[in-house]
N, C-alpha and C positions, 0 to 999 in steps of 0.2 A: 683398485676400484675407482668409479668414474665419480663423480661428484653428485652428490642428490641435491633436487631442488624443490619446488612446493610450486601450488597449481599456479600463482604471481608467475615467478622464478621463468616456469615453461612458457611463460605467454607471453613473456620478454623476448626472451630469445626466438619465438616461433613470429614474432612482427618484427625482430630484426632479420629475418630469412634463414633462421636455422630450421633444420628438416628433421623429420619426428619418423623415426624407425621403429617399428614393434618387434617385437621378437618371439613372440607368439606363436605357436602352431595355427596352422593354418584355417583349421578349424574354431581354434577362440576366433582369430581375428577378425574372420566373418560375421559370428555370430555377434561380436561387442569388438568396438575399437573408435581408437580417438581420432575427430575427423580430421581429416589432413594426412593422415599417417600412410605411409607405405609399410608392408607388409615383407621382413626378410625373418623365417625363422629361424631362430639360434642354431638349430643344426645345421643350416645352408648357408650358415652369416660366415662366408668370405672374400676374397676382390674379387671374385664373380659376379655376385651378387649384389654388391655392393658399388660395381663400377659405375651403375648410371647415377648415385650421389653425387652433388657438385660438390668438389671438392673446397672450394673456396668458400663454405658457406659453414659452420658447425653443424654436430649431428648429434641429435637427441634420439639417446635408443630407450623403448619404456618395455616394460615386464609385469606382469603382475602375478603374486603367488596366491594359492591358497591358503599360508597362514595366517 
């Protein structure tokens, strides 16, 4: 598991050029999502989908549940 961080934490890293992936179906992420974010759902999330990420930059993946 990837390291969690708090809304500081993301806003560090998103003004150093790290890139904000949702994982979301496609359908949340329309309705609510964080701006900036590009949209790969956890079902399609693989180096397909993933290849236009720059790699040289970190990547913040966000989820959110309903518990």
């Amino acid at each position: 598991m990837g390291e969690r961080i708090d809304h500081s934490g993301l806003r560090d890293l998103l003004d150093a050029g790290a890139q904000l992936v949702e994982v979301l179906p496609e359908d949340d992420y329309r309705e609510l999502h964080l701006p900036g974010a590009v949209n790969i759902p956890l079902k399609r999330l693989d180096a397909e989908t993933t290849a236009g990420l720059d790699r040289a930059n970190p990547v913040v993946v966000y989820c959110w549940d309903y518990l």
